[in-house]
N, C-alpha and C positions, 0 to 999 in steps of 0.2 A: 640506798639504792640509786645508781643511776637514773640521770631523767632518761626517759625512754629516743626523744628526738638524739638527746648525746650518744646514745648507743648505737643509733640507727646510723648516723652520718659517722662514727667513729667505724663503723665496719662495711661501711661504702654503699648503703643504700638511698642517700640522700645525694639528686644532681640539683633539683629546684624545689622552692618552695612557694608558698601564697602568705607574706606576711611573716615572717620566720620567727622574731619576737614572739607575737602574740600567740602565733601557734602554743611554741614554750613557754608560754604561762597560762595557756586554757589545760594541755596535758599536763602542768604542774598542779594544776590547782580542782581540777574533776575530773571524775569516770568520763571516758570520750569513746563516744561510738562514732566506728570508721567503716571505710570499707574500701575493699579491693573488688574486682569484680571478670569474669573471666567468660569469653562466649564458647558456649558447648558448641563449637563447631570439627570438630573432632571427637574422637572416642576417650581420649585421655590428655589431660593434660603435660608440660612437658616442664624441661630444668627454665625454662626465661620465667613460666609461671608461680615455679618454685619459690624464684625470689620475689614474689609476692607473698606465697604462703611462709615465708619465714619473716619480711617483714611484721606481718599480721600475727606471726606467735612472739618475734619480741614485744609489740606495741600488747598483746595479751596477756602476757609475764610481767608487764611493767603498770596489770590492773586494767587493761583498756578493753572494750566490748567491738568484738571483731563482725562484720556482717561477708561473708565469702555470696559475692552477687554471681550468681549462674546464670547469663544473658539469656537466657532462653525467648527474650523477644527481640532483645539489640542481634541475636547471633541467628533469628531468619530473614536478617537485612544486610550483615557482612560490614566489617569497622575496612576502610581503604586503607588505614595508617600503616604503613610497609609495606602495601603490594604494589604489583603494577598492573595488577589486572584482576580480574571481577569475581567475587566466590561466587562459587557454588551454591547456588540457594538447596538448605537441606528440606526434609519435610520434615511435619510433628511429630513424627514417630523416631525419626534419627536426632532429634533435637531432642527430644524427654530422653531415648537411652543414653545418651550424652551425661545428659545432667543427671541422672543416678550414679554413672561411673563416677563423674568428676565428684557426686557429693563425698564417695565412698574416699578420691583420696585425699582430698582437703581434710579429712577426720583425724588423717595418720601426722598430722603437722599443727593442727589445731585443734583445743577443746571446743565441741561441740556436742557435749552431754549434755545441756541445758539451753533454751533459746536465751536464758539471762547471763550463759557464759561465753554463745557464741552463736552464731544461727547461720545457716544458707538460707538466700530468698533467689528466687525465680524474676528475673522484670516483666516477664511474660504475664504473668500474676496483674500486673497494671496494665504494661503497654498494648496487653492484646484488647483492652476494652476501650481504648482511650476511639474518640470519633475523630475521623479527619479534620474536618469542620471547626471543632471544637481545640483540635490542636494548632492550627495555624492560627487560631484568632488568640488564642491564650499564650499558649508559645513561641509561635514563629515571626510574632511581629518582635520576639524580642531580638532576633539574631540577623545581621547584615548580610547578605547573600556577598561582599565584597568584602568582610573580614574571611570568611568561609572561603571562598577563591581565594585567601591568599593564603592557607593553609599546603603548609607542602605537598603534605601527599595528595591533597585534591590537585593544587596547580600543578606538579610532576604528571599525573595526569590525563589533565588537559593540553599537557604542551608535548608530552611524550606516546600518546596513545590515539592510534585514528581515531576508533570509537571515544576516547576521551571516560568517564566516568558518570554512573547511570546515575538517576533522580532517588532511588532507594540506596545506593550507595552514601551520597553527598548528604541524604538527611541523616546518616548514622550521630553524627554530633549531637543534633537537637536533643536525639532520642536518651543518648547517655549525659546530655545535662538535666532532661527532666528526670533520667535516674535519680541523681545528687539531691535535686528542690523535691521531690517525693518523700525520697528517704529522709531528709532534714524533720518531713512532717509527720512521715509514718512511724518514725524509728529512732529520731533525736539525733539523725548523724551530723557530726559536723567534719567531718574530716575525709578525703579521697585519696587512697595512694593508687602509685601504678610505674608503669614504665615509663622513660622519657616522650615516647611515641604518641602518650598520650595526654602530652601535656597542654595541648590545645582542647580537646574534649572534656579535660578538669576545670581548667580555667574558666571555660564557657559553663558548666556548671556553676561553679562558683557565683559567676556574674550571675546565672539564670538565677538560682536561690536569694540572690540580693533582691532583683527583683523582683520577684513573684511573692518574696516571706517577708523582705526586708533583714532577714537573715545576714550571721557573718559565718561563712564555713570557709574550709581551708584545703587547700590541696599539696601533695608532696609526692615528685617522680625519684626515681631512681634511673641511672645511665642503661642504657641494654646493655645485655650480657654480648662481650664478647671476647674472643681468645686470642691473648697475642701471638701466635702462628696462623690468626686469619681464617681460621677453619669455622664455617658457619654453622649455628642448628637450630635452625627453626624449621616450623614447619611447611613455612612458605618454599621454604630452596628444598624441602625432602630430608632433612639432614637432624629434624630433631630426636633429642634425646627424652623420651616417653618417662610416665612415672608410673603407666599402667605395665607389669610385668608381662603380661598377653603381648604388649609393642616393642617394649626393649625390654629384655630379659633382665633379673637383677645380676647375671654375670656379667652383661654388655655392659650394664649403669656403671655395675663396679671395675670396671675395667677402662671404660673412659674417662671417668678420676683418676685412676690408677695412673692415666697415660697424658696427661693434661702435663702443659710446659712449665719448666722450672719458675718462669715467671711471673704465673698463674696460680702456684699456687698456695701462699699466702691469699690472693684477693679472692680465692674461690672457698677456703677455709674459712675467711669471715663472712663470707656470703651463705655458704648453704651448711656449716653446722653450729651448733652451738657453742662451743669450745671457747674457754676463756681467753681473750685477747692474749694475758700474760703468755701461754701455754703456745699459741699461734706464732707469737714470737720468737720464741725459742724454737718452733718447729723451724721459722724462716732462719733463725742463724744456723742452723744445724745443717741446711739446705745449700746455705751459701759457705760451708764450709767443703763437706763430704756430697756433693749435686748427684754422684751415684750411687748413693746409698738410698735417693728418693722418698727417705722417712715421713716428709710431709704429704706426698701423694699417698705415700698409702695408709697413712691415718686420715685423709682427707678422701678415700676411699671407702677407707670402713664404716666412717662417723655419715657421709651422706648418705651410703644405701642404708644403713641402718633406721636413718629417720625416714627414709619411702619406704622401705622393703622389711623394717624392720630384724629382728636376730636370728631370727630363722631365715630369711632371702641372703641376708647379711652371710651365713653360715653357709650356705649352697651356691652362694657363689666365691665364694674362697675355695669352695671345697672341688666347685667347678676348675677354679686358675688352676687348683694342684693337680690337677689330673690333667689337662690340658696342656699344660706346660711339663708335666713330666714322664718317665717313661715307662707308667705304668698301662695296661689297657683301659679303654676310655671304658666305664662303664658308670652306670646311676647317674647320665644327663639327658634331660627331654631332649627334643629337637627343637624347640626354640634356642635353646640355649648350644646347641652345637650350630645351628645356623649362623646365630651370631658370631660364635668361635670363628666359623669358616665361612666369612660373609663373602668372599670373592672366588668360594670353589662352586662352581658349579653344582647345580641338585635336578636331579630325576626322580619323577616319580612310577611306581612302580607295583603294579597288582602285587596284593600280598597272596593271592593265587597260584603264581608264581614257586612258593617257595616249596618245598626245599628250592636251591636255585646254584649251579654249578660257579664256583669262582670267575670263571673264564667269559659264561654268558654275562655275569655282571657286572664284568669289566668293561664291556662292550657296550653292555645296554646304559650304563653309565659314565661313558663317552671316557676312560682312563682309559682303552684302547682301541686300535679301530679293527681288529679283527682278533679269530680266535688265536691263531700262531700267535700272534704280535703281544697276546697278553700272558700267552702261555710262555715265549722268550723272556718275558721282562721277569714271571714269579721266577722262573730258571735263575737268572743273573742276582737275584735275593729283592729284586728292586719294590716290591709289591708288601704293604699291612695292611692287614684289615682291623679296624677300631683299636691300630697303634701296636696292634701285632705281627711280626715278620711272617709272613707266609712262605712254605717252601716248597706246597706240595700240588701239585697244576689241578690233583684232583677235588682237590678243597670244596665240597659247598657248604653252604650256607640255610639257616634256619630260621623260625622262630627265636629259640635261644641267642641267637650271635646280634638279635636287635640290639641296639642302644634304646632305651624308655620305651621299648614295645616298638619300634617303627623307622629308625635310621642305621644303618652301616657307613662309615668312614672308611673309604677306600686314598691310601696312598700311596705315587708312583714316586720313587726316587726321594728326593729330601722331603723335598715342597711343594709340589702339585697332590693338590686333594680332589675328590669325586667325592659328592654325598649323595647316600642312594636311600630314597622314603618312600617304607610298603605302604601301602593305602587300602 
């Protein structure tokens, strides 16, 4: 078998390490409990997360004991590392439903049938009982208020922001190195992965555990994800790609693999599926032979929603691209997943009161045209489907029956322009 660290840096999730040697002979040589850790500060997590949860099932595969940390106390204080401005502080109620979603999808990428094969913990669990007091005199004398300023995202800041960055913001550090010296004691971790971002917040771990235990742990980032066409997705800029099917549909999941640049995707095949390097290889020469035959995206398609969305999400939305793309009528897709289809047509909503409900009114009410003639010309001239069928006849309405999943019509004028109309 592979060492585990060779695997990991052989398929791009290694930018730094703490000690890189030694790391490679303590995972040579014993069971190592590690962890990644992620703040419930949204409803789901997203693909930057992912490569987290697949580091943590290679390093699983290869015998190592994974701990998936759900910040439920780091994430009502907000990490600055890549913003430029302040969260949102959630409450406990949006924080716990957080962290049930998020436990549910770490489960789909990780064993965690047993706490001895994998376990979620909460830091909420320690940090909510820790006393002020008690923390600045144990922990806060270990850290320099002047290494801290010089931390990017604090000093960016401070030099780019009136308000500059709040006192619960700046101590987010502290809080995620006593993470590490915790866990070291509670749990026997010795090891931290994460993203490049937070590679200041490891290291200070690191150090905290040396001295508070006397401890040697270790820490290991990976580069952020990003796509050589520039296109961001996180969910600081609005643009992430979700793993919860409620936020991005597994049509949209499987379509934005699908549609990722040729030279992407190699590095995204060894990042979010498991598929043997050999096999990735061949997929890239293939790629760089026939580029529109797209072979690697769409096996790089299938294999990632398969590990979030599993065979059945996997199966519904191929089953979705086929109908979508072809010239059959749209029928057996929700409306989340035609939303996505048709993210920049326009949507009304629309009393399901209403129905039956005359063609002509709900071309108007659904802004495809702007009066009755005007819609009644265009079905005349053939211009006018409904749910991908040519309409010809002015008098046309519409029903319960002609929904899509109980509750959308797809209205299209001419090639390109869509209306999407949802009873309610």
């Amino acid at each position: 078998m592979d060492h585990p660290l060779d695997t990991l840096r052989r398929r791009g999730f290694v930018s730094d390490v703490t000690d890189a040697d030694d790391l490679h002979a303590l995972l040579a040589a014993e069971r190592v409990t590690f962890y990644y850790g992620a703040d419930p500060t949204a409803t789901s997590l997203h693909i930057g997360n992912l490569i987290g949860m697949m580091a943590m099932a290679w390093l699983q595969r290869s015998g190592h004991r994974p701990i998936a940390l759900a910040g439920g106390g780091t994430g009502r204080i907000g990490d600055p590392s890549g913003r430029d401005d302040e969260r949102e502080l959630l409450t406990d109620e949006q924080v716990e439903a957080n962290i049930a979603r998020i436990r549910e999808q770490l489960s789909r990428v990780i064993d965690l049938s047993s706490p001895e094969a994998g376990v979620v913990l909460d830091n909420h669990a320690w940090l909510g009982s820790l006393g002020f007091v008690e923390f600045l005199r144990d922990v806060g004398k270990h850290f320099s208020v002047n290494q801290m300023i010089s931390r990017e995202a604090v000093r960016r800041r401070l030099e780019e922001r009136e308000h500059g960055i709040s006192y619960t913001e700046f101590s987010y550090q502290l809080l995620q190195a006593y993470d590490f010296a915790h866990l070291y004691i509670a749990e026997g971790c010795r090891l931290q992965i994460g993203g490049s971002d937070q590679w200041g917040n490891i290291t200070a771990g690191v150090d905290l555990t040396r001295r508070l235990h006397g401890a040697r742990v270790f820490g290991l980032v990976w580069p952020l994800l990003e796509r050589s066409d520039g296109k961001k997705f996180s969910k600081s800029t609005g643009e992430a790609v979700w793993l919860a099917a409620d936020e991005t549909s597994p049509y949209a999941y499987y379509q934005w693999f699908r549609n990722v640049p040729d030279d992407d995707a190699g590095k995204f095949l060894r990042l979010f599926t498991f598929l043997p390097l050999d096999q990735i290889a061949a997929l890239e020469a293939e790629l760089a032979v026939n580029p529109a035959g797209r072979v690697a995206q769409q096996v790089l398609a299938e294999e990632a929603t398969r590990i979030v969305h599993g065979d059945a999400g996997l199966a519904g939305a191929k089953r979705a691209s086929e109908i979508l793309f072809g010239d059959a009528p749209f029928s057996g897709l929700d409306h989340r997943t035609l939303r996505d289809a048709f993210s920049e047509a326009p949507v009304v909503e629309v009393p399901r009161s209403r129905l039956p409900l005359g063609l002509l009114d709900l071309m108007v009410t659904a802004g495809a045209a702007s009066s009755n003639s005007e819609a009644r010309r265009l079905v005349s001239q053939g211009g006018v489907s409904l749910n991908n069928t040519p309409v010809s006849e002015a008098t046309r309405t519409v029903g319960e029956a002609d929904l899509i999943g109980g509750t959308t019509l797809v209205i299209r004028v001419g090639k390109k322009r869509y209306h999407l109309a949802r009873f309610v």
